[in-house]
N, C-alpha and C positions, 0 to 999 in steps of 0.2 A: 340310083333311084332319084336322090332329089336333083340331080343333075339333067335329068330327062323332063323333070317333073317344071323346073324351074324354066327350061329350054323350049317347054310346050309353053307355059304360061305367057310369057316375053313375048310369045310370036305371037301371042292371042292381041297380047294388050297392044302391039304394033300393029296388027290387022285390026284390031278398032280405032285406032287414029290417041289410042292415050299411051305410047310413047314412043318417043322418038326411034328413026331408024339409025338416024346417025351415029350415039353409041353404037352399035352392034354391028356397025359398017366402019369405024374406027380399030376397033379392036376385035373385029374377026373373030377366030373361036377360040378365044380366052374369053367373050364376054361373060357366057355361060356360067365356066367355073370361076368367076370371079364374082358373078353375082351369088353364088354358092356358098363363095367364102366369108363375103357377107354376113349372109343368114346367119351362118355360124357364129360368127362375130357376133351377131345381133342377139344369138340365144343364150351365148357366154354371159356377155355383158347383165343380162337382163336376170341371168337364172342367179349372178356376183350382186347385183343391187339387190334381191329382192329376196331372196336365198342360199346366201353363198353356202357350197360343200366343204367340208374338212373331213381328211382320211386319216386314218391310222393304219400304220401299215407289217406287217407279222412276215415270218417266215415257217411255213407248216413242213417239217421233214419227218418221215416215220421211226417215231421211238427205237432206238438200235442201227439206224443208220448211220453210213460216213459223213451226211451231213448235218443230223441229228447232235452225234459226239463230236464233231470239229468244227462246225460251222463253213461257209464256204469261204474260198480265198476270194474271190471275185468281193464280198459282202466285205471281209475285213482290208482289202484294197479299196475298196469304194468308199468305206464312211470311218475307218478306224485310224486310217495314216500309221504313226509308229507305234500304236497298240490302242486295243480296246475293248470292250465286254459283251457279249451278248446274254440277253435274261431271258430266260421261260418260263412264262407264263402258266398259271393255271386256267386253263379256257372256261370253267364255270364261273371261276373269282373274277375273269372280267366281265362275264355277260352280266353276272348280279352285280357289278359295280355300275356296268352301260345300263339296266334296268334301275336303279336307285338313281342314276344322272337323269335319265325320260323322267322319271315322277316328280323330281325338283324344278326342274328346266321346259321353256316351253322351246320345240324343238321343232323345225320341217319332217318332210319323208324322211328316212333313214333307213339300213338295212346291213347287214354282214354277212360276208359271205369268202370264196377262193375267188381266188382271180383267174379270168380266163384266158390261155393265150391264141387256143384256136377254139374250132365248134363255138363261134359265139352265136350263133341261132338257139343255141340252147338257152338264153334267156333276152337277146337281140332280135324281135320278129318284128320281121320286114313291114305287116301288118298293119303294125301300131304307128308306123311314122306314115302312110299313104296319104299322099294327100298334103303334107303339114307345110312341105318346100312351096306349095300353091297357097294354101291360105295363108299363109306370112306373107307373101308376095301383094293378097288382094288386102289385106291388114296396111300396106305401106302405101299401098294409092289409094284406100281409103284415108287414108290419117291426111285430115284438112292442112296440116304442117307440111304434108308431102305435095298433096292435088289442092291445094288450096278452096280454088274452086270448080265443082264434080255435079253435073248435073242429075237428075233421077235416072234418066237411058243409062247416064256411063256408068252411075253407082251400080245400078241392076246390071248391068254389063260384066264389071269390076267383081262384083258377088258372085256371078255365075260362072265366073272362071278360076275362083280362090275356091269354089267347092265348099263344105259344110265340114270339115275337119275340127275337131275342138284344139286350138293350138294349147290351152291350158291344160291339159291332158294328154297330151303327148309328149309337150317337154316336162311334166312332170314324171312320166315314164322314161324319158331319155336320163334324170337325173337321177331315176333309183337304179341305172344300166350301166351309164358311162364310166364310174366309178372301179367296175369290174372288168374292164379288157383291156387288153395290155400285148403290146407285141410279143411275139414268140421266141426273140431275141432273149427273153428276160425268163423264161417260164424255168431256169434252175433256180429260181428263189422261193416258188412254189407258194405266193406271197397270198395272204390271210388278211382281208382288209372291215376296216369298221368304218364306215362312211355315214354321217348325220349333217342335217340343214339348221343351219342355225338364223335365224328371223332375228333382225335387226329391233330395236328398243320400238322403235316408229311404225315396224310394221305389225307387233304381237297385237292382235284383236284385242276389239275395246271388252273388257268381263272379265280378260281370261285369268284363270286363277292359278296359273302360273308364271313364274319371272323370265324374262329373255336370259339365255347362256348369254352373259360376257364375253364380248368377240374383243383381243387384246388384240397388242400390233407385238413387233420385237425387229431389230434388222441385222441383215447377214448382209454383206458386203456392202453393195452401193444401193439394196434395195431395201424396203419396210412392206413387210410379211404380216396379216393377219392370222390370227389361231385363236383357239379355244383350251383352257386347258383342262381337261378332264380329268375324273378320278382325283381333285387334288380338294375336295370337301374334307372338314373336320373328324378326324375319324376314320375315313376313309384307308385302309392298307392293303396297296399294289399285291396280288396274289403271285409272288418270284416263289418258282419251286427251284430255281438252277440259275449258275451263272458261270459263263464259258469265260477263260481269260485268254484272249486273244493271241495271233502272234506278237513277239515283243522281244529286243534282246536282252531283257530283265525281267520275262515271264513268270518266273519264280517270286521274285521281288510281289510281284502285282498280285499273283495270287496269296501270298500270303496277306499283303497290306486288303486287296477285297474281302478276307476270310474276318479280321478282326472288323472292318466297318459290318459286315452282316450279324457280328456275336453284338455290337456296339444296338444293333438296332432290333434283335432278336428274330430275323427273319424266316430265318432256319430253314432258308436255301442251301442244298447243296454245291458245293466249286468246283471244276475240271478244267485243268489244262488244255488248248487245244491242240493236236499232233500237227496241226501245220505247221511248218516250220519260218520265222521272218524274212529269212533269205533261202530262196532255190537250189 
């Protein structure tokens, strides 16, 4: 779609003399999806300055199942190395923790939901983005920084070929979506995500009679990571009804040592061993 959409536009603005041919006689039919990737870039970038997303991310498996009682090996290969915990959640205790975070906190879109790995039309429609790859397009050659100088023919030219698309309204749609699909590759994790926008100090409206979430940094390897840390007010206790003790080859060990930190903090989570075994 915005491939098509972006491949019409280009050839408008080169049949009216506002841009060149020569890009797109250089680079042949990569110019396209390159101007595509662009875009995208351009809505990352802008959705990070001015609203960055932070997810949290669950694993939903049905009460009584294999992956329910033992967690997946993929998940404890993935993030556990030589041993690790997984905790369940009481799903009421966090939405009323996530609804006491919104009344404190002034916050963007947000939403919670599964993740999808196929049928994303069921909340991806095509609809909602028509249009958007064009007027981003007629946005950049109007921006005096791009066409410096655009006279009234070309402006009205320029307009008439970007279309009347609200782009604030579409990528705001894009960011209550994008959050939620996920290749199909991954769909045994079955994953449960809580995605909120959190608004920078500079950008929370002048009145508003709430405080900005504190956006922290932290770094893992060679990088420096923002986050938010939630659920970590005064008061505040994480709703753990369970807690799996991973593969390990002193699983025994760990469960016991997890069973006394939960009596230590009175949580009154139950423990379970995982049946997968550390080695095959």
């Amino acid at each position: 779609m915005f491939l098509e959409e972006v491949a019409g536009a280009t050839r408008e603005l080169v049949d009216a003399g506002l841009l060149s041919k020569r890009y797109y006689e250089e680079m042949g039919a990569n110019a396209d999806r390159l101007q595509v990737e662009a875009i995208f870039r351009s809505i990352r970038r802008t959705i990070n300055n001015v609203s960055p997303s932070f997810v949290v991310s669950f694993c939903r498996h049905e009460d009584g199942s294999e992956q329910f009682q033992h967690g997946l090996l993929s998940q404890w290969r993935g993030y556990a190395g030589r041993g690790g915990f997984a905790f369940e959640f009481d799903e009421e205790g966090l939405d009323a923790l996530l609804k006491a975070e919104v009344e404190r906190f002034f916050f963007g879109p947000g939403a919670t939901r599964d993740v999808l790995y196929n049928n994303f039309e069921q909340i991806f429609h095509r609809e909602d983005y028509e249009g958007l790859a064009k007027a981003i397009v007629g946005q950049i050659f109007l921006d005096p920084k791009v066409t410096p100088v655009v006279g009234l023919t070309k402006r009205k030219k320029i307009a008439e070929i970007a279309g009347e698309k609200n782009v604030d309204q579409a990528i705001a749609k894009y960011v209550s979506v994008a959050p939620f699909l996920k290749h199909y590759g991954f769909h045994e994790e079955r994953e449960y995500r809580i995605a909120i926008s959190c608004l920078p100090k500079h950008r929370i409206p002048a009145g508003a009679k709430k405080p900005a979430k504190p956006i922290e940094f932290r770094t893992r390897g060679d990088l420096i990571l923002p986050y938010v840390r939630l659920f970590g007010e005064p008061g505040a206790k994480l709703p753990i009804k369970g807690v799996i003790v991973g593969p390990h080859p002193h699983q025994t060990l760990q469960g016991d040592a997890i069973e006394r930190l939960l009596q230590e903090t009175d949580c009154g989570a139950y423990i379970r061993l995982s049946g997968i075994p550390f080695r095959g």
